[in-house]
C-alpha positions as a Markdown table, in Angstrom:
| # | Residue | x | y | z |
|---|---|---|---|---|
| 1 | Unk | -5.0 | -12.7 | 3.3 |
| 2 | Unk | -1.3 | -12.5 | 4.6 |
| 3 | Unk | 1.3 | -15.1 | 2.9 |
| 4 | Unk | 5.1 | -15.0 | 4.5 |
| 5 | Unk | 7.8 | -15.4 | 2.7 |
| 6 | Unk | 9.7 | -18.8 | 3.4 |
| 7 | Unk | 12.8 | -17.5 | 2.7 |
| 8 | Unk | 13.2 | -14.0 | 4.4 |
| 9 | Unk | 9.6 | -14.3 | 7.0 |
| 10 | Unk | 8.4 | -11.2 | 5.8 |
| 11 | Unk | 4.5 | -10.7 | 5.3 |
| 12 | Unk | 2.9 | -9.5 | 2.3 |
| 13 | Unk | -0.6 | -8.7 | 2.7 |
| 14 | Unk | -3.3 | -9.8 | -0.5 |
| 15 | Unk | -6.5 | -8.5 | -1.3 |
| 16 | Unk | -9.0 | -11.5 | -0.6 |
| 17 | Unk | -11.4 | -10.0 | -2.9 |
| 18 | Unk | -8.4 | -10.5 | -5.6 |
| 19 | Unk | -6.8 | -13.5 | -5.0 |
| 20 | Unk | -7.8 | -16.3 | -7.8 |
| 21 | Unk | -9.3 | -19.8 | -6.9 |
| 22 | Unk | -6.1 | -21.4 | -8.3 |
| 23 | Unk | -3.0 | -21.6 | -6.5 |
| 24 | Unk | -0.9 | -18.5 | -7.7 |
| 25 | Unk | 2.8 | -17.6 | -6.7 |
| 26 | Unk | 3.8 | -13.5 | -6.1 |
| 27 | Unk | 7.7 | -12.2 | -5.8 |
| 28 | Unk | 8.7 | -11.1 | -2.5 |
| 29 | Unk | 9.8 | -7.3 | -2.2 |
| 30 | Unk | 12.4 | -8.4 | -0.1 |
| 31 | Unk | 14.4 | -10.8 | -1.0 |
| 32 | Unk | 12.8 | -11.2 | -4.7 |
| 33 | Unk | 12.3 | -15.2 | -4.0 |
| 34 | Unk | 9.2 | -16.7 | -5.4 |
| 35 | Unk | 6.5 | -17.5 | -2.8 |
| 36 | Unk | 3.7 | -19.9 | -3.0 |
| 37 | Unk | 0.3 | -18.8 | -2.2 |
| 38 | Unk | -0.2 | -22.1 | -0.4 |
| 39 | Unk | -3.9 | -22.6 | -1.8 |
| 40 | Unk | -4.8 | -26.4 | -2.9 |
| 41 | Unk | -5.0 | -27.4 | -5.9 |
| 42 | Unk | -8.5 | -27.7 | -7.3 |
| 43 | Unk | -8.0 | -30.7 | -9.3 |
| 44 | Unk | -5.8 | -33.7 | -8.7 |
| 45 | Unk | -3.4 | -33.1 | -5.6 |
| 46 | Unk | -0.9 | -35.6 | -4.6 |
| 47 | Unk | -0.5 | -38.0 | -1.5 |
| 48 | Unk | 3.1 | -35.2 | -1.0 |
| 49 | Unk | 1.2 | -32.3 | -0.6 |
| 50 | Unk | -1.7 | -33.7 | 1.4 |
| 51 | Unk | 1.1 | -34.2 | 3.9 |
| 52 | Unk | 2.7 | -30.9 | 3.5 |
| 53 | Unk | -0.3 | -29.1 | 3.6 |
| 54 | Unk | 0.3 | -28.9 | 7.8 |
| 55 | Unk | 3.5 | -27.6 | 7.8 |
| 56 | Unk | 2.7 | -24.4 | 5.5 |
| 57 | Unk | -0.5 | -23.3 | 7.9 |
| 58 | Unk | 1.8 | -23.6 | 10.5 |
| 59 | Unk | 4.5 | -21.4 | 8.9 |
| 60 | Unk | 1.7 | -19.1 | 7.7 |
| 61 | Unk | -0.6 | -18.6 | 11.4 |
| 62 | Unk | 1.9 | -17.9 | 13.8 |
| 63 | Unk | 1.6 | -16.4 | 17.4 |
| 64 | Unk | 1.0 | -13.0 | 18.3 |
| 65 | Unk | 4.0 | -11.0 | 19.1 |
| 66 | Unk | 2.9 | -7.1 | 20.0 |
| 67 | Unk | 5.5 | -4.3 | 20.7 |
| 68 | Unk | 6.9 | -5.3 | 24.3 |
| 69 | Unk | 6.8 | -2.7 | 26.9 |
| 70 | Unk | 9.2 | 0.3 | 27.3 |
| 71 | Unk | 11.1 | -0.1 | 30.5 |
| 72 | Unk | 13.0 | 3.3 | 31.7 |
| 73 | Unk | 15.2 | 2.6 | 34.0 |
| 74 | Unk | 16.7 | -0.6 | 35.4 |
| 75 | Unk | 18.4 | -0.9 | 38.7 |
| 76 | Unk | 22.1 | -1.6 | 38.3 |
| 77 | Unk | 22.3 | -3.2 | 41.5 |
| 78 | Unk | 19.3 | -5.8 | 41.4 |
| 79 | Unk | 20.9 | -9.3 | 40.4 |
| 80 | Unk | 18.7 | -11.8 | 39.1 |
| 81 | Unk | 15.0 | -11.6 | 38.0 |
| 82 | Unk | 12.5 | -9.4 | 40.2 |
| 83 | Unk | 9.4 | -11.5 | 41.9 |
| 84 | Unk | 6.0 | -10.2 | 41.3 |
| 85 | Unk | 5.8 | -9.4 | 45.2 |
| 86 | Unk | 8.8 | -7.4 | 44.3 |
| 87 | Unk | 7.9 | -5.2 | 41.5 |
| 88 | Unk | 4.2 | -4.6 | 43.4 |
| 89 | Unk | 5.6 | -3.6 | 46.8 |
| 90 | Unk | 8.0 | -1.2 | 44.3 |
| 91 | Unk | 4.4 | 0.2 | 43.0 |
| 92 | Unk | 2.9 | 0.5 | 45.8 |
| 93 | Unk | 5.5 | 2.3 | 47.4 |
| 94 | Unk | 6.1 | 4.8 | 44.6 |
| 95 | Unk | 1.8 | 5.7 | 45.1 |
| 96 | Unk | 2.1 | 6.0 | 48.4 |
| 97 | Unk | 5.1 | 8.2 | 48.7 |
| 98 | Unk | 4.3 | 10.5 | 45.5 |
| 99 | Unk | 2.7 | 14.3 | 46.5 |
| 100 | Unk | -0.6 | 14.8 | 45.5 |
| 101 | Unk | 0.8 | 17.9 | 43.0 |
| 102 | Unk | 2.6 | 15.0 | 40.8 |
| 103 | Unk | -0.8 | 13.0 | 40.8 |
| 104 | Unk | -2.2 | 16.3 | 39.1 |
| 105 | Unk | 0.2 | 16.8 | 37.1 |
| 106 | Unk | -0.4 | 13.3 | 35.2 |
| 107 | Unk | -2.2 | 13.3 | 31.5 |
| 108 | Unk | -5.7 | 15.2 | 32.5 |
| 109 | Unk | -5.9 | 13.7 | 36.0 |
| 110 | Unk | -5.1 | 10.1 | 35.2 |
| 111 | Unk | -4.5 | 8.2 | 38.6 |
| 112 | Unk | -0.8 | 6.7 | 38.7 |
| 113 | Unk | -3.0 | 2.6 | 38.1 |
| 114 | Unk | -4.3 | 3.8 | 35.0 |
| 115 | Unk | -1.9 | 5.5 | 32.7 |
| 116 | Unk | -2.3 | 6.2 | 28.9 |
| 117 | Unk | -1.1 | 3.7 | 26.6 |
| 118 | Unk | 1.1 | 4.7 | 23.8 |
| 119 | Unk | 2.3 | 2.6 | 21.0 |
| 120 | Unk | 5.3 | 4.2 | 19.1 |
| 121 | Unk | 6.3 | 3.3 | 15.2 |
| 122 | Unk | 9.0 | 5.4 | 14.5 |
| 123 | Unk | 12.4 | 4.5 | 12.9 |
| 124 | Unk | 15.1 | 2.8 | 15.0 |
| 125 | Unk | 17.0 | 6.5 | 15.7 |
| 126 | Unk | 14.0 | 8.3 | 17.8 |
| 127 | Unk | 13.0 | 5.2 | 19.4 |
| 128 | Unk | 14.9 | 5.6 | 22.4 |
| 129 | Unk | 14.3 | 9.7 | 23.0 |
| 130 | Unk | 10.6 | 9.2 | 22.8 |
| 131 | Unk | 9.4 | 6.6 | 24.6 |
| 132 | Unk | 11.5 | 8.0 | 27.4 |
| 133 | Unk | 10.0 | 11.5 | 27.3 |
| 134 | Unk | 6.4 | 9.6 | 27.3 |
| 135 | Unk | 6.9 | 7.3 | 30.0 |
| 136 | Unk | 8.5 | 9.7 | 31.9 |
| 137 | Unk | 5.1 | 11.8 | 31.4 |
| 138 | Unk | 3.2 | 9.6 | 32.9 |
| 139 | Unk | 2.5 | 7.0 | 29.2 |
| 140 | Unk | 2.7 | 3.1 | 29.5 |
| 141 | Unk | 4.6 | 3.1 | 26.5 |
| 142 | Unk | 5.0 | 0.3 | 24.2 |
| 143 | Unk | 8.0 | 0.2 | 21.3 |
| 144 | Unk | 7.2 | -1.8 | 18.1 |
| 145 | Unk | 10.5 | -2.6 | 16.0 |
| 146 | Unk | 8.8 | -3.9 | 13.2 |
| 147 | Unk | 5.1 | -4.0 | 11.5 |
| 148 | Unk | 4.2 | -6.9 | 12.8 |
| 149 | Unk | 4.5 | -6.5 | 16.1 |
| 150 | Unk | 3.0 | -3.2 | 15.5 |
| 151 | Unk | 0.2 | -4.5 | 14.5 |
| 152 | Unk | -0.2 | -7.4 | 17.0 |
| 153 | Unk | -0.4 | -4.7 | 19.8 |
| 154 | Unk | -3.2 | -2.4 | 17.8 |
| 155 | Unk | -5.3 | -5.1 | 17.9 |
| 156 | Unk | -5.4 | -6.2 | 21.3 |
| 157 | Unk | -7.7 | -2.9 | 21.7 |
| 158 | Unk | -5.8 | -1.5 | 24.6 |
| 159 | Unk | -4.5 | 2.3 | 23.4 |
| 160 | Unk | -4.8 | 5.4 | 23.4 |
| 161 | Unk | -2.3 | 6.7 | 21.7 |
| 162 | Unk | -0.6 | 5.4 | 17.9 |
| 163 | Unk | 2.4 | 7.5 | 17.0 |
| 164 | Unk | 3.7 | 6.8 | 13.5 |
| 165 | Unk | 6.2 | 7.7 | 11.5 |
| 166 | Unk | 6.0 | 7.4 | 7.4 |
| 167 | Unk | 9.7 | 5.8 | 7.9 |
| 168 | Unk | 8.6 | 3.0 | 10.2 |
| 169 | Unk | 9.5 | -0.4 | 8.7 |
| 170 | Unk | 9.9 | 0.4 | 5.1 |
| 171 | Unk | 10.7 | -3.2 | 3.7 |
| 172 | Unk | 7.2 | -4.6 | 5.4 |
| 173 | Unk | 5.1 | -1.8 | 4.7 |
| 174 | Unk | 4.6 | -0.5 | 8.0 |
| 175 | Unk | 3.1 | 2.8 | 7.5 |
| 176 | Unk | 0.6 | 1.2 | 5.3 |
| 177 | Unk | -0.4 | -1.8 | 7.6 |
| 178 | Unk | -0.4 | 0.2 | 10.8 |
| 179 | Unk | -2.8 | 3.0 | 9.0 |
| 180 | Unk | -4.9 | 0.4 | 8.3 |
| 181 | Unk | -5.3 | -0.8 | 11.6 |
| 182 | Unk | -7.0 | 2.6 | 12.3 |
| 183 | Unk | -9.0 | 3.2 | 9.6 |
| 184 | Unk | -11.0 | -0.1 | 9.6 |
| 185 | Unk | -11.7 | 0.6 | 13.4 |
| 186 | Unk | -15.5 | 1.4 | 14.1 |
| 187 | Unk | -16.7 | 4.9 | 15.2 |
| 188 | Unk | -16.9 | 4.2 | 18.2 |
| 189 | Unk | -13.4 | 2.5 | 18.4 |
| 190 | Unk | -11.5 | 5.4 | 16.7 |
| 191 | Unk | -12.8 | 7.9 | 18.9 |
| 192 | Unk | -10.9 | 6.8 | 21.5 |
| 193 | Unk | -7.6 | 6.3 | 20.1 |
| 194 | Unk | -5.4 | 9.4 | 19.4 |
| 195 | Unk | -3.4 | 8.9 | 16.1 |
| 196 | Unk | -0.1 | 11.2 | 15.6 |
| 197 | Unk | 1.9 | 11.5 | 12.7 |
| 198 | Unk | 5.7 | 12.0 | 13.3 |
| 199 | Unk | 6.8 | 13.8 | 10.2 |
| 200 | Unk | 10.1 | 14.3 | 8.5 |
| 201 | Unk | 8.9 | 17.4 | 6.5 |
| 202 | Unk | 5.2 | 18.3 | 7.3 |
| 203 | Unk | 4.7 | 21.2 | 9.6 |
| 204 | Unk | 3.4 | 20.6 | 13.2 |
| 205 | Unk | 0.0 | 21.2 | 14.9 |
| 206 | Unk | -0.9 | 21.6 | 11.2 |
| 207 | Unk | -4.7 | 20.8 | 11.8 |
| 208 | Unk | -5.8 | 20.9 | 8.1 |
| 209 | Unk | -3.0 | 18.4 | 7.0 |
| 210 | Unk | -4.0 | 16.3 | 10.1 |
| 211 | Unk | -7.4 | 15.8 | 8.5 |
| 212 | Unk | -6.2 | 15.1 | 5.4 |
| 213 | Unk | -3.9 | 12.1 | 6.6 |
| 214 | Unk | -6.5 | 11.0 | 8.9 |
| 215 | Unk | -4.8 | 11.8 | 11.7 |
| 216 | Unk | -5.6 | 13.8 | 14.9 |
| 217 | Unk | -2.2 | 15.5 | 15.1 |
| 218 | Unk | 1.0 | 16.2 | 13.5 |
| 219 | Unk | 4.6 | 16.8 | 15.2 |
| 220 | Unk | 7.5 | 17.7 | 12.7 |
| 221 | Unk | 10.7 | 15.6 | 13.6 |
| 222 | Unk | 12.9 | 18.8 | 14.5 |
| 223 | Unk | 10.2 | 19.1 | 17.8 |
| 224 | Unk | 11.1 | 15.8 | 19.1 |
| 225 | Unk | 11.6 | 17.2 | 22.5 |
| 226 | Unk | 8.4 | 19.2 | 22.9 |
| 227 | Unk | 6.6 | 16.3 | 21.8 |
| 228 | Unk | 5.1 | 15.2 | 25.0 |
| 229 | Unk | 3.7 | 18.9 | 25.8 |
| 230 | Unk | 2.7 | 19.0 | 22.1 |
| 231 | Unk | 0.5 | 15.6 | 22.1 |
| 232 | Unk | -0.7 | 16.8 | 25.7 |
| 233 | Unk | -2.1 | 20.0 | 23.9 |
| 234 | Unk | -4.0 | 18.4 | 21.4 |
| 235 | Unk | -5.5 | 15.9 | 23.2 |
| 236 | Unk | -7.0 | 18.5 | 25.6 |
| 237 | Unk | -8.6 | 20.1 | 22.6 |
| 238 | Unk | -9.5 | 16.9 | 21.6 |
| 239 | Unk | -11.3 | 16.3 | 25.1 |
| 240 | Unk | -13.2 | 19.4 | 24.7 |
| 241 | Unk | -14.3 | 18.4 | 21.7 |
| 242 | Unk | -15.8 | 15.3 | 22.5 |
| 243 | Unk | -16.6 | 17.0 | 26.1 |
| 244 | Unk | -20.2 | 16.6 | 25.9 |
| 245 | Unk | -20.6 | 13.7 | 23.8 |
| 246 | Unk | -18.0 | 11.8 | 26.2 |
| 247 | Unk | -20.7 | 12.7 | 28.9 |
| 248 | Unk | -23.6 | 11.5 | 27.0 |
| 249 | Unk | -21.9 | 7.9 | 26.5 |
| 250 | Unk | -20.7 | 8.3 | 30.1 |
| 251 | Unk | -16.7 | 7.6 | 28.9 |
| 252 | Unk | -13.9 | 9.1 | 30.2 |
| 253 | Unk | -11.9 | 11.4 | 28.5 |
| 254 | Unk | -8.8 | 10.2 | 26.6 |
């Protein structure tokens, strides 16, 4: 159960098997305000909040917002939006013109259509460095500035790749809510997603660690700028791993 706050939007998340049949109120972390659970009253309720019953679900089931997409480079001299028929001649172009080495050289022979997907959680300061060293490595990378819209783009289903750093989003929880987006994924599901911990002070490619944070790899902070060759490492070990088992289901490597 998630209530927001109706002073300061942020969303606290409530343990369904905890929450009492009577209405209840909890403080926000936040901004310390009281918030209503928003649960009716049992008993008598009044013609008042019959009608303002509405306006709290809307506050309270909002739209999905996920982590937009990481755009590299804009061109300084386009003016004005860019059609559709624009941006796909631009793609089509860029396949048709790029060597067949570069093609190689992409994340375990991914065609140029079909790049990884790569959600990043990291604090506001690395944000910028590392979604640029993943796109430019061949990632569709998208950047999630808070939890929320974190968590909005996990579950669309779409990645391969979750990197997260313990820092992300402190106020709302981030780490906590975007951990448990992978961790109530099915078997099958968490297979195929590739979850990295960016860490301020553990060591990296640190395998026994990784297992005991759930995670299938961890890169220390200070590596920043081998990160992309790091990832690229462990997920071929990770491939090999699965090699045979991949084949079995007839699935693609990550």
């Amino acid at each position: 159960m998630i209530i927001v706050c109706q002073k300061c939007d942020s969303r606290l998340q409530v343990d369904e098997a905890k929450v009492p049949a009577r209405p209840f109120v909890v403080r926000c972390p936040k901004c310390n305000s009281s918030i209503d659970s928003g649960l009716p009253n049992t008993g008598e309720q009044s013609a008042s909040i019959l009608v303002e019953a509405p306006a709290a679900e809307n506050a309270r089931f909002e739209q999905p917002n996920p982590a937009p997409l990481f755009q590299v480079d804009q061109k300084a001299d386009v003016i004005g939006p860019v059609s559709p028929i624009e941006k796909l001649t631009e793609l089509l172009s860029g396949l048709v013109s790029q060597p067949a080495a570069a093609v190689r050289n992409l994340p375990y022979g991914r065609p140029a259509w079909d790049p990884r997907k790569a959600l990043i959680c990291v604090p506001e300061e690395h944000r910028e460095n590392i979604a640029r060293s993943l796109s430019e490595s061949g990632y569709k990378v998208f950047v999630a500035t808070d939890t929320r819209q974190a968590v909005d783009r996990m579950r669309e289903n779409l990645l391969d790749l979750v990197l997260l750093d313990p820092r992300f989003d402190p106020v709302e929880q981030g780490p906590v809510f975007v951990t448990r987006e992978v961790n109530i994924l099915r078997p099958t599901q968490r297979r195929r997603l590739f979850f990295v911990l960016l860490s301020p002070s553990l060591r990296t490619m640190d395998n026994h660690t990784a297992f005991l944070n759930n995670v299938n790899a961890i890169i220390n902070v200070n590596e920043i700028a081998d990160l992309p060759k790091v990832i690229e490492h462990r997920l071929h070990a990770y491939n090999e791993l699965y090699k045979e088992f991949n084949q079995v289901l007839g699935v693609p490597a990550l």
